[in-house]
Phi, psi and omega in degrees: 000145185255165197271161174305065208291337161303286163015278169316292159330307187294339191274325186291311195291309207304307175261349173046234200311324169324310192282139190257298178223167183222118193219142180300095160199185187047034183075033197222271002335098159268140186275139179246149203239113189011094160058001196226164187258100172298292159219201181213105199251122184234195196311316198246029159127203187239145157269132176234116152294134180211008184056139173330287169304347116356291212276359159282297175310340172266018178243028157278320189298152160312115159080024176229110177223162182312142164275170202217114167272107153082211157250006180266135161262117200269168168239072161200317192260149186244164155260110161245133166323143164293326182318283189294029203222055175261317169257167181271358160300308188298313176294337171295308170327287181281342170297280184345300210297309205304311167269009147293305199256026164213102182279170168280148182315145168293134203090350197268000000 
């Protein structure tokens, strides 16, 4: 499966000069944000690190469910719909949350 490239394009206008590389993984694109992956935009919407403490309550949400590798399901990371991502406050919303809960490497 391939990444959502409209998408992509909007994380990319979103963080501008932030983003340090963009690398192919979890089937996707990730922006990477001082030394850290700020999020990941594949077919179906964006990956977010959103922490542990967070994450009962957004997988509450409309168009938010855990992401699932395989067979594992993480309780840190979110999967959001293409639903919840139409506008760019919302889509700013979870880029935020994703670099507020993986902060930079130190040095970075």
């Amino acid at each position: 499966m391939t990444y959502d490239e409209r998408l992509a394009g909007r994380v990319r206008d979103l963080l501008g000069d932030q983003v340090e590389a963009e690398k192919r993984m979890f089937g996707g694109l990730a922006f990477m944000v001082a030394g850290r992956m700020a999020c990941c935009v594949s077919g179906q919407g964006l990956l977010v690190k959103v922490g542990r403490a967070g994450f009962p309550e957004l997988v509450e949400l409309a168009h938010v469910e855990p992401m699932t590798m395989r067979d594992t399901v993480s309780d840190s990371w979110v999967r959001v719909g293409i639903d919840a991502l139409q506008d760019e406050r919302a889509l700013r919303l979870w880029v935020d949350r994703g670099l507020a809960a993986n902060p930079p490497k130190p040095g970075s």
